[in-house]
N, C-alpha and C positions, 0 to 999 in steps of 0.2 A: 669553792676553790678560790684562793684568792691567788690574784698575778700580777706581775709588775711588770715595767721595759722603764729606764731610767737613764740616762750618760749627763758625761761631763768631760770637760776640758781640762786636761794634768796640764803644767806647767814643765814636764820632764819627759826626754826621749823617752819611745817606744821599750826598747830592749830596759831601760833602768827598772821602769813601771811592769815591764812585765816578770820580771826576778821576785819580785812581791808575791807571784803566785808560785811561783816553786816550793815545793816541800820545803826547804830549808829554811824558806823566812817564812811562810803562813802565818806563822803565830804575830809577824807584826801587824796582819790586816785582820785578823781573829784572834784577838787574846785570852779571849774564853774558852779555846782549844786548848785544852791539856798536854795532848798529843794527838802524834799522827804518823803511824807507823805502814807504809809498805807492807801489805800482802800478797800482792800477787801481780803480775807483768812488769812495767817500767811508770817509773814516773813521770816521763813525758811523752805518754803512748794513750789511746786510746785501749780500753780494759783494763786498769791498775785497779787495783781496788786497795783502798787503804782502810785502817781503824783509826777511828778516828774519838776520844774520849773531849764528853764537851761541858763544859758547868756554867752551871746559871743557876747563882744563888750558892744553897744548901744541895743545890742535885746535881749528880753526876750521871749524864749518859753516854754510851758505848753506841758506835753505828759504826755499819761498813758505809764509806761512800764509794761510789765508783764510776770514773771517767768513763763519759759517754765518748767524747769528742776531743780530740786535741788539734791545734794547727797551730804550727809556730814558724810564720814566714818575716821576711823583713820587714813588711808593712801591715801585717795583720796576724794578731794573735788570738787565738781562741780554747776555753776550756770549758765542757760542758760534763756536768756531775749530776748523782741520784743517788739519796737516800734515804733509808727510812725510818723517821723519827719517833721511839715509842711505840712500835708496832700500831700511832695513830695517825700519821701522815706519810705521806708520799712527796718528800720535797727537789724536784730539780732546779737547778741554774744554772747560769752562762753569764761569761765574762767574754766579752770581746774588746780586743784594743785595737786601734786605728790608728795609724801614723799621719799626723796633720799635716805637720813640718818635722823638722832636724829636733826640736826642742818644744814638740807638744806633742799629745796623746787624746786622742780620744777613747774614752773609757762606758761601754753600754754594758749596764748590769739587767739582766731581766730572769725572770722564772716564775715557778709557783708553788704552791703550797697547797696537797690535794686530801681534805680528807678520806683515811680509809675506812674508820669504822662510825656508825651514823654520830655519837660523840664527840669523835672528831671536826666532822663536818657540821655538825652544828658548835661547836666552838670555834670555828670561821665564821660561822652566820654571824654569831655573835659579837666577836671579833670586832675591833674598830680601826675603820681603813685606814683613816688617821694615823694612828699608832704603829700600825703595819710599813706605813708608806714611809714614817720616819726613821723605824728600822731600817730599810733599803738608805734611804738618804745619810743616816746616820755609818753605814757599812764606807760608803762611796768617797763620804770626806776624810774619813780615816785612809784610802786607800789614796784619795791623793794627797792628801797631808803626810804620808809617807813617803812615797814618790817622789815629790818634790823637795821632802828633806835629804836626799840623797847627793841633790846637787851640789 
């Protein structure tokens, strides 16, 4: 299994930064998303589950993800997902936002990535945390290099 916990400090209110994760902009903090259609409950509810089509490279894959968790208050926002990648993983995450000040965010991205089938998991063994940990790093500046460009 590999797992992460990560934050950072946005440069942009809570409420701007958190618009980034609504259905209707995802695709600026994931651009490898093709789509992401609504199937079932609400989009800002805990049990939505959406389809979601995603490519890397030459390959296209289809998964349901589906909100575990939602809380969307003044000073703290929260969105917790699960899906499953390839019928060879098991990946959950969480986004949490923290309101600092008027005009900053605190942004913790954490989860993990579970193999299901012994292949799987040993393609995490194998896996390089390095590489891993810059995917996370590399998600996070994207998301406040977005954020921030809002202002």
């Amino acid at each position: 299994m590999v797992k992460w916990k990560e934050q950072v400090v946005i440069n942009a209110p809570i409420d701007q930064t958190w618009r980034l994760f609504q259905d209707e902009h995802i695709h600026r903090i994931m651009p490898k998303v093709e789509s992401h259609e609504l199937l079932e409950g609400k989009n800002d509810a805990a049990g939505a589950k959406h389809a979601q089509v995603y490519t890397e490279g030459k390959q296209q894959q289809r998964y349901i993800v589906e909100t575990l968790a939602y809380v969307d208050e003044p000073a703290k926002k929260y969105r917790e997902t699960t899906f499953e990648m390839g019928q060879m993983f098991k990946v959950r995450y969480a986004f949490t936002l923290e309101k600092e000040t008027e005009k900053t965010t605190r942004f913790i991205y954490e989860g993990h990535n579970k193999g299901i089938s012994v292949t799987a998991k040993m393609m995490l063994l194998a896996g390089s945390k390095k590489a891993a940990r810059n995917t996370v790093l590399n998600f996070m500046n994207r998301v406040k290099e977005q954020a921030e460009r809002e202002i």
